[in-house]
C-alpha positions in Angstrom: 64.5 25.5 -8.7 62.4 22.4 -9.8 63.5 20.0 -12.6 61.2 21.3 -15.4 62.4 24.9 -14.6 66.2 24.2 -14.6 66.3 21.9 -18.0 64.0 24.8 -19.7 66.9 27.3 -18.6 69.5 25.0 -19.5 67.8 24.3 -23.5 67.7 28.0 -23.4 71.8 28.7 -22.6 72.8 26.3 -25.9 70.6 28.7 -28.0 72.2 31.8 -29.6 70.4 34.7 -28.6 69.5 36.7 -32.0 69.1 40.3 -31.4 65.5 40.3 -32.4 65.0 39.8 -28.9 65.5 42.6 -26.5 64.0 43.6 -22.9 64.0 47.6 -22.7 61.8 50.0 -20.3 59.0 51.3 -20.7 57.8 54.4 -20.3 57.0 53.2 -16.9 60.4 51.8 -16.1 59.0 48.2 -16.1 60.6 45.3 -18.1 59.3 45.2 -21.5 60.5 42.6 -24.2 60.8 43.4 -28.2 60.5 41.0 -30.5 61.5 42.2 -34.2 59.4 40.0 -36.4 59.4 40.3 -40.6 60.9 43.5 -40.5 58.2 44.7 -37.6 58.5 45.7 -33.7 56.3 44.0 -31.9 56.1 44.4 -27.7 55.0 41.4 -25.7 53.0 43.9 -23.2 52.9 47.5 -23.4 56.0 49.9 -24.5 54.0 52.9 -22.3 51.9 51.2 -19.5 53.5 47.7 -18.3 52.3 48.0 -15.0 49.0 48.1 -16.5 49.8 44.8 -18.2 50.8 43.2 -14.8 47.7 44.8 -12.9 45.3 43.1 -15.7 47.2 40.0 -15.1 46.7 40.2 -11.2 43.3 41.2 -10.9 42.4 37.9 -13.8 44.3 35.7 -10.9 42.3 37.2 -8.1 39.1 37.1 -10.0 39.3 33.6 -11.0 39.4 32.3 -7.2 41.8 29.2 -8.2 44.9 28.2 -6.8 46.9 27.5 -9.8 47.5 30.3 -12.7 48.7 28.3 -16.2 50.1 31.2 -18.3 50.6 31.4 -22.1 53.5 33.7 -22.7 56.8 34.8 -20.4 57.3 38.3 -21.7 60.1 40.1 -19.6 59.0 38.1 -16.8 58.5 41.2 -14.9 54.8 40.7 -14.2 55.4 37.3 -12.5 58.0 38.7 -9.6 54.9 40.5 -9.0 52.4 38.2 -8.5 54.5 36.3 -6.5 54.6 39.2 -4.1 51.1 40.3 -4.0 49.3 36.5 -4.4 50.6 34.5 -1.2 47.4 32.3 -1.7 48.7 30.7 -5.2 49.8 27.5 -5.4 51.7 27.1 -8.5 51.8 29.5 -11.3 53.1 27.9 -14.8 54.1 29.8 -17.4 54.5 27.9 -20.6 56.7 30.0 -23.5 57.1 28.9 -27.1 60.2 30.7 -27.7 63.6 30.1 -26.1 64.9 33.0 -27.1 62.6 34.5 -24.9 63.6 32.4 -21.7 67.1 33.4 -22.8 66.9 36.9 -22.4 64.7 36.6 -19.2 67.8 34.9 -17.3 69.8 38.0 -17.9 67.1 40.0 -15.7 67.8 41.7 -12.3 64.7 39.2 -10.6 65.5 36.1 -12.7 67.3 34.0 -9.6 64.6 35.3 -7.3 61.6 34.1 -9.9 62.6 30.5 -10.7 64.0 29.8 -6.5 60.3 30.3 -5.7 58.7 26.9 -5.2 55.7 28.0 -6.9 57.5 28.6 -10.0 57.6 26.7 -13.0 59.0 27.9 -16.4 57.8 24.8 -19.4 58.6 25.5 -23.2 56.5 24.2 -25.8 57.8 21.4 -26.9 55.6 19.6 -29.3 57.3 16.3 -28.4 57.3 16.7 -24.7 54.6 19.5 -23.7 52.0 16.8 -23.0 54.7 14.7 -20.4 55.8 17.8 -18.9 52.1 19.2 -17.8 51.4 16.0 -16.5 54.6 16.1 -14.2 53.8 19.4 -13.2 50.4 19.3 -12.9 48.5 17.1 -10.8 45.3 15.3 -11.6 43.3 16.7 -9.3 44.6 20.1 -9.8 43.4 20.6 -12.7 40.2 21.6 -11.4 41.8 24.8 -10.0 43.9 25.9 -13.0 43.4 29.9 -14.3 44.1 29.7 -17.9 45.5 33.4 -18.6 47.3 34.7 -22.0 49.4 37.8 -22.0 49.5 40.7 -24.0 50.4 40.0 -27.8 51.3 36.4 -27.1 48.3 35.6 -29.1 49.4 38.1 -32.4 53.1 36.7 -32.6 52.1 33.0 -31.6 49.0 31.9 -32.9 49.2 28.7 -34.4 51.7 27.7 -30.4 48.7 29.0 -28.6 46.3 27.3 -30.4 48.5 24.0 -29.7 49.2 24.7 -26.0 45.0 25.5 -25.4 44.4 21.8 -27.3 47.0 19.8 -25.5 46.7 21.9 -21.8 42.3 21.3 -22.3 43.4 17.5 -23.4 44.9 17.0 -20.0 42.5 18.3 -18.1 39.9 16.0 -20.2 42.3 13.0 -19.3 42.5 14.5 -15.2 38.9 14.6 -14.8 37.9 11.3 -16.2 40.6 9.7 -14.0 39.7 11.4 -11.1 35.8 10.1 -11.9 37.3 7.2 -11.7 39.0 7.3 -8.9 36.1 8.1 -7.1 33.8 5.3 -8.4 36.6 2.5 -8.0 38.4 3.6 -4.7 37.4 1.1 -2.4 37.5 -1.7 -4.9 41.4 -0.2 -5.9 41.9 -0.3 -1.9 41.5 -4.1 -2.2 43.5 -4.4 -5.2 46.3 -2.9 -4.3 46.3 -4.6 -0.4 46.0 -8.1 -2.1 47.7 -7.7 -5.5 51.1 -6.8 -2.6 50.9 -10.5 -2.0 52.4 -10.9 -5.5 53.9 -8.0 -6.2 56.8 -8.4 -3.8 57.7 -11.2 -5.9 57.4 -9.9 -9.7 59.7 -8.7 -11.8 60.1 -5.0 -12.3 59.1 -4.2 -16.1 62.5 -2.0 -16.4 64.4 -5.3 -16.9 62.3 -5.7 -19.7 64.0 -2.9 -21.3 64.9 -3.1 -25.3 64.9 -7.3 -24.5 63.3 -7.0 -28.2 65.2 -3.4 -29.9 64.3 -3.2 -33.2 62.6 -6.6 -33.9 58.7 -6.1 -34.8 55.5 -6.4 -32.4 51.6 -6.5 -32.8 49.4 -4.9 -30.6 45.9 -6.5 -30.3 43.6 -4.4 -29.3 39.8 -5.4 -29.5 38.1 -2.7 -31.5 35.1 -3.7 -34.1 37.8 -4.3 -36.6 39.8 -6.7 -35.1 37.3 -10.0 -37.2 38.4 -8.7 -40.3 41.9 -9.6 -40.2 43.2 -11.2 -36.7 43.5 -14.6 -38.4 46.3 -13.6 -40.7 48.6 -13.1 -37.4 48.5 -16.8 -37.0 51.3 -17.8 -39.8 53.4 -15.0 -38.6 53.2 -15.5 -34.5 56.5 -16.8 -33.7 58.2 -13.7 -36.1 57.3 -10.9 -34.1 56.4 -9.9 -30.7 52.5 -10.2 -29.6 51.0 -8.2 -27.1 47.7 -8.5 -25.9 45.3 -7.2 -23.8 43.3 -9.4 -21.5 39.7 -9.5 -23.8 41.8 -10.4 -26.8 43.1 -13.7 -25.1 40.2 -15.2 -26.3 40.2 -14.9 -29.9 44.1 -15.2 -30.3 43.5 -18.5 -28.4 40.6 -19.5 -30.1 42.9 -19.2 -33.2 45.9 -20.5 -32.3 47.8 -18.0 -31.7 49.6 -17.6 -28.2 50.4 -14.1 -27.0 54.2 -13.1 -25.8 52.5 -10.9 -22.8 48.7 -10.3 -21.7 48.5 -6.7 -20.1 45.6 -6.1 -17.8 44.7 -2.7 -16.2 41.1 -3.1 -15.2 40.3 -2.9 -11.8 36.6 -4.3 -12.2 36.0 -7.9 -11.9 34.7 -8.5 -15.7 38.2 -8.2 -16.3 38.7 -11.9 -14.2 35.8 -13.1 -16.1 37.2 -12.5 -20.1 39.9 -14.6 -19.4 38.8 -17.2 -16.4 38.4 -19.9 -18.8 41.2 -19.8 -20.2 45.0 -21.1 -19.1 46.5 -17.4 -19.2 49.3 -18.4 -16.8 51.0 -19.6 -19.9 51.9 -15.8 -21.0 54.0 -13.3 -18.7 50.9 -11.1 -17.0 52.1 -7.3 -17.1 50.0 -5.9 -14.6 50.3 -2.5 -12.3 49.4 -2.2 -8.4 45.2 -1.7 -9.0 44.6 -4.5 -11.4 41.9 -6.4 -10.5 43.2 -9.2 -7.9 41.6 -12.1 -8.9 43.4 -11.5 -12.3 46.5 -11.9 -10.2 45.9 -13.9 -7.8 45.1 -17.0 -10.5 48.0 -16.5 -12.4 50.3 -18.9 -11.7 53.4 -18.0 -14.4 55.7 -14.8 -14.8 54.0 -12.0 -13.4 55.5 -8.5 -14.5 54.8 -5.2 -12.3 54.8 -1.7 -13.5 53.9 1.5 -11.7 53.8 5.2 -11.7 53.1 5.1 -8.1 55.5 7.0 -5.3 54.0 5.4 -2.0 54.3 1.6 -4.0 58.1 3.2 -4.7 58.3 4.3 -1.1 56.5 1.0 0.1 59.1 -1.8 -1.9 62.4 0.4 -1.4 63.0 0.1 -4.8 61.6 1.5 -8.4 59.7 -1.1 -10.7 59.3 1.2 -13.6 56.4 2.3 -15.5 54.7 1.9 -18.7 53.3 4.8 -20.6 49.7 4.9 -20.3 47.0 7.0 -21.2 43.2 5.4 -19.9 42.8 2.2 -21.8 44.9 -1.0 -21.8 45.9 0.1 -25.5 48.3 2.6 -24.2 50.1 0.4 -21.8 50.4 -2.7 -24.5 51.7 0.4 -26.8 54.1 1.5 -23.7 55.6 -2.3 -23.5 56.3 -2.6 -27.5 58.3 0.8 -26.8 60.0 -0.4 -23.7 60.9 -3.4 -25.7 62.5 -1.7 -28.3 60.2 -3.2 -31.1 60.3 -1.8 -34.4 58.3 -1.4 -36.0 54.7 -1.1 -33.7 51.8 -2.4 -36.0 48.7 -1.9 -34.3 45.2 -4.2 -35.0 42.4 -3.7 -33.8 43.0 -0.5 -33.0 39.5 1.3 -33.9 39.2 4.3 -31.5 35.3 4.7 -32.9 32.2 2.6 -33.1 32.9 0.9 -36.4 29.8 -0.5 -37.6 28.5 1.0 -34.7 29.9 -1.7 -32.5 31.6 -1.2 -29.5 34.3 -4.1 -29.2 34.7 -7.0 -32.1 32.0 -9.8 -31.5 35.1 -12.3 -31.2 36.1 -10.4 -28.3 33.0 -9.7 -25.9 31.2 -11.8 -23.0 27.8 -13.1 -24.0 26.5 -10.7 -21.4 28.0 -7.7 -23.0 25.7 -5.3 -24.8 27.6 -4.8 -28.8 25.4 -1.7 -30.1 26.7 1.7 -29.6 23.1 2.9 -31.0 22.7 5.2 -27.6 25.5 7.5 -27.1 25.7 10.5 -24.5 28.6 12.3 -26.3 28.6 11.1 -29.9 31.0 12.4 -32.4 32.5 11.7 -36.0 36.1 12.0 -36.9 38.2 10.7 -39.8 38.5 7.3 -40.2 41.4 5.1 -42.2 39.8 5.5 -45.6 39.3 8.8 -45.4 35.5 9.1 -44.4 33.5 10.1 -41.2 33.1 7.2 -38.0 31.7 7.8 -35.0 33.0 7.8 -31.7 32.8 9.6 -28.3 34.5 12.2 -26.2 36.0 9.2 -24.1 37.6 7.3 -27.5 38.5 10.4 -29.1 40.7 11.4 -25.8 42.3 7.9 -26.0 43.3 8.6 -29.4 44.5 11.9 -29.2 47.0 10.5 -26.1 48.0 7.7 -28.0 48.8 10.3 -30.3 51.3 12.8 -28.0 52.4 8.6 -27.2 53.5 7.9 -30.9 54.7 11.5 -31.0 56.9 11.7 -27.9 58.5 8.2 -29.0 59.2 9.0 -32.8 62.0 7.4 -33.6 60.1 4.1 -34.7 57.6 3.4 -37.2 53.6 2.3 -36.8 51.7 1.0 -38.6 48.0 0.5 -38.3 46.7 -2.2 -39.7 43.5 -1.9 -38.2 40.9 -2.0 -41.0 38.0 0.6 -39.8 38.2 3.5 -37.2 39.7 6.7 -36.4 42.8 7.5 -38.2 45.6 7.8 -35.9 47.8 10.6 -36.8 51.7 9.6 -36.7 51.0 5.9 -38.2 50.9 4.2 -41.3 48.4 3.0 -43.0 49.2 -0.5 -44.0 47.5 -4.1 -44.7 48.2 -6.6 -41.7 48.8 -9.6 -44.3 51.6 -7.5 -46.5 53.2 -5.8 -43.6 53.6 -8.8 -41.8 55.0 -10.4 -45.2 57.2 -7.5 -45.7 58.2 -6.8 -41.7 58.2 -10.3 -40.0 60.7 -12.8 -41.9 62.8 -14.8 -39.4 61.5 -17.2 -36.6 62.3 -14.8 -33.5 64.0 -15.9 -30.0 62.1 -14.7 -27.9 63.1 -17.0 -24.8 63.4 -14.1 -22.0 63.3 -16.5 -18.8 66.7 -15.4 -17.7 65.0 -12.3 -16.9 62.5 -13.9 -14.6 65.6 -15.2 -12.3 66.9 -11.9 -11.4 66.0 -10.5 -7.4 63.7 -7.6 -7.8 65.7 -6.1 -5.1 62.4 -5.4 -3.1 62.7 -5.0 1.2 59.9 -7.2 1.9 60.6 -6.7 5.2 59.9 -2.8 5.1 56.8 -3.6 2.9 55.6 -5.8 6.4 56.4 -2.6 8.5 54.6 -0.6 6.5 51.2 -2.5 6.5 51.3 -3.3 10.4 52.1 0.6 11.0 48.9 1.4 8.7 47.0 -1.4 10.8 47.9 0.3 13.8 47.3 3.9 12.6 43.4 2.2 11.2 42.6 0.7 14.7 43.3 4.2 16.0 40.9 6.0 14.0 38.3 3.4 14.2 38.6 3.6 18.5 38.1 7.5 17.9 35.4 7.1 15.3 33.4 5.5 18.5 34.2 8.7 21.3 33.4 10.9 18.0 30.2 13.2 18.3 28.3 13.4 15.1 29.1 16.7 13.7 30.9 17.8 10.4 33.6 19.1 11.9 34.3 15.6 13.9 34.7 14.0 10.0 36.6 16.2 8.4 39.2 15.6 11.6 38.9 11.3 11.0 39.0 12.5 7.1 42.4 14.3 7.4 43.8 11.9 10.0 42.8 9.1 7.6 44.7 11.0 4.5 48.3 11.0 5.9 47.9 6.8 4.9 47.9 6.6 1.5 46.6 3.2 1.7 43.8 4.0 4.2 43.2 7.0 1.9 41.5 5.0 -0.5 38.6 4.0 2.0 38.6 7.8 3.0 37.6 8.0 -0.9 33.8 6.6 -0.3 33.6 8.7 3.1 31.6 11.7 2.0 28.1 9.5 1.2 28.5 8.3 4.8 29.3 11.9 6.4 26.5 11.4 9.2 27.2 7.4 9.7 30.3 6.9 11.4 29.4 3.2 12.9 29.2 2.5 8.9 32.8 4.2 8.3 33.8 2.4 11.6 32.7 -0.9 9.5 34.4 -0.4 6.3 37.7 0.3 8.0 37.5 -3.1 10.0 36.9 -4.9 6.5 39.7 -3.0 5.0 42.5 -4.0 8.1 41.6 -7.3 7.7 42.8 -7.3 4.3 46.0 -6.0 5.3 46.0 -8.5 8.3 45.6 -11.0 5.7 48.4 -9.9 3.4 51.0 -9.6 5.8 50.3 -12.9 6.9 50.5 -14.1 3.2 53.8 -12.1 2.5 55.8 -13.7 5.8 
């Protein structure tokens, strides 16, 4: 039984099962369950013809050709025993139930230990404070390309404003998947060379888990770099050494040019003009939070307290020990949003914060490269949503995702207040509106210490002698592939072998990534592999 399964069951045990919930027969002698709502009987599935219920479900799984089935409604569970017998090709089949009375009475069924022991199993409530989390730990990014999205019977007449929610927040994540996995594609050989050189460093950082609530319940600023951020960024200057500051890396610039000196930078960008909005500057003054796929020469010329953070198993695997993550959700935003929390801060006020082409700008002048184009006047996916005064600004499908994460963010992590003090954009929901110079009157009073170099002496308890092993096995395994690349013939079939041989390295993986425009050209694949082993050469000789 998986995690998500077994702490849905075990939610469901401290419930008192009311007696408006009943499984009974049907006239077919199938499990059928009753819900008694307002006074009314209602069956989830038919009282007379279940197995027509699980027939229709079936043939919607086999029709839709996917390898993952995301249902809306448990019912009597009967129908999934079923599927699970007649579909050996699924991969996963999610059922997501808004009612725990419901899982309740499915554990007393005759199939319930059979159901939730299969590995493709999992059983996830709706939870409006953790649905969001616990899709994305079930379901993998690029999954979600293969999900059938099925409702049963009545589920929709009982549950209409949960179904509603779980269609948003399921189509949200699949939003989120698919632009990450664009992404992915379009960065993968320049995240290869990240995450080979940025090892150099991260062997020595400190884990961002021993940052945790170094700052509980003292208040922080996020600076984000939205149109806004001119109107109002200068007032942060009297109050800087009273709260926490957390920056991203194109805000440096105007928090410097002002004066004001940041507690922690956090930079996310892979992409070199990520180096080149902070180059000039002497960031190796502030504690650089980064994670594995940062752009390197970001790292690499920081010379102060680096901090690492990481979601990633195989950089888990590779150290032998557990960094810790940040929350994040596309955009730097959500990881400087993820450190206030892991902090502890209290409140999180939030400038800058726009979310939408205020002014139809599409970062604050103060916080752009010369070369940087401002306008947001051509726009493939335009929108308009409510902003903080109540009007109509517009944004894009992109923006409008990164707000509506930072959003299921604020929500999953509600036991502290925000404030946005950003003054234009998309309203956020869950915050505060507030004015930056009377919140930071009313919230930031006392000179803080914030003196956390202690926490820079600690070992990071990382085998850097299994991270060595690791790199020269993958060199080994890459010189391999690259001697059989040359007795290859040209066919398709020949790739796809090097392809899957390539894919058991996670690290050589990311080369693998750029393969398919070079399908025919295997003396070119041949060539980007030797560049790529000579950056792991490189590194281990950096780390010993």
């Amino acid at each position: 039984m998986n995690e998500i399964t077994k702490n849905s069951i075990e939610k469901s045990k401290k419930e008192n099962l009311e007696v408006n919930y009943v499984i009974e027969k049907s006239k077919d002698n199938k499990n059928v369950l009753k819900v008694i709502k307002d006074g009314k009987s209602m069956y989830m599935g038919s009282k007379y013809n279940a197995s027509r219920d699980i027939e229709d479900i079936f043939n919607k799984i086999e029709d839709g050709h996917k390898d993952i089935a995301v249902i809306f409604g448990l019912g009597s569970g009967e129908y999934i025993k079923h599927i699970l017998h007649m579909n050996n090709k699924l991969k996963k089949i999610v059922v997501i139930e808004p009612d725990f009375n419901t899982i309740k009475a499915f554990t007393f069924t005759e199939y319930f230990n059979e159901i939730v022991n299969d590995k493709r199993f999992y059983l996830c409530p709706l939870l409006k404070d953790e649905f969001f989390v616990s899709l994305s730990s079930i379901l993998k990014e690029n999954e979600v390309s293969e999900i059938n999205y099925i409702v049963f019977p009545n589920y929709n007449r009982i549950y209409g404003d949960e179904l509603k929610y779980c269609t948003e927040i399921l189509q949200h994540y699949i939003d989120i998947s698919l632009s990450n996995k664009g992404t992915n594609e379009k960065f993968s050989k320049l995240w290869f060379q990240c995450y080979v050189k940025n090892l150099r460093y991260i062997v020595k950082s400190t884990p961002v888990y021993y940052l945790n609530n170094l700052f509980k319940g003292l208040p922080a600023v996020i600076v984000s770099a939205g149109p806004s951020l001119e109107k109002n960024i200068s007032y942060l200057k009297e109050y800087q050494n009273k709260c926490v500051i957390i920056s991203g890396g194109r805000t440096l610039k105007p928090l410097l040019e002002l004066g004001i000196s940041p507690d922690f930078v956090c930079i996310i960008d892979p992409a070199d003009i990520a180096y080149q909005q902070i180059k000039d500057y002497d960031y190796s003054r502030f504690p650089l939070v980064y994670f594995e796929k940062t752009n390197w020469r970001v790292v690499e010329n920081h010379k102060g307290n680096k901090i690492i953070n990481s979601y990633d198993e195989n950089l888990k695997r590779l150290l032998g020990t557990d960094v810790g993550a940040l929350d994040h959700g596309g955009s730097v935003a959500h990881n400087c949003l993820g450190l206030a929390v892991k902090l502890g801060c209290n409140p999180i006020i939030m400038i800058g914060q726009d979310f939408a082409y205020t002014n139809d700008k599409t970062h604050a002048g103060i916080a752009s490269l010369e070369s940087e184009i401002e306008s947001s006047e051509e726009l493939e996916n335009e929108m308009y949503v409510k902003d903080v005064f109540g009007e109509m600004v517009k944004t894009d499908s992109v923006l409008n995702m990164y707000r509506k994460t930072m959003e299921e963010m604020i929500k999953i992590y509600s036991d502290r207040e925000y404030i946005n003090c950003t003054e234009g954009g998309a309203y956020i929901e869950g915050t505060k509106i507030g004015e930056l110079k009377k919140v930071l009157h009313n919230h930031c009073k006392s000179i803080l210490n914030k003196d956390i170099s202690s926490v820079f002496l600690k070992s990071n308890n990382v085998k850097v002698s299994g991270v060595i092993k690791e790199l020269k096995n993958t060199l080994k395994e890459g010189e391999k592939i690259i001697e059989s690349i040359k007795d290859i013939n040209k066919e398709d079939k020949g790739y796809e072998k090097i392809r899957s041989y390539i894919e058991k390295h996670f690290l050589l993986n990311y080369v693998c990534e750029i393969g398919d425009e070079n399908k025919k050209d295997y003396s070119k694949l041949s060539e980007e592999l030797m560049e790529d082993l000579k950056i792991i050469e490189d590194t281990i000789e950096f780390i010993k």
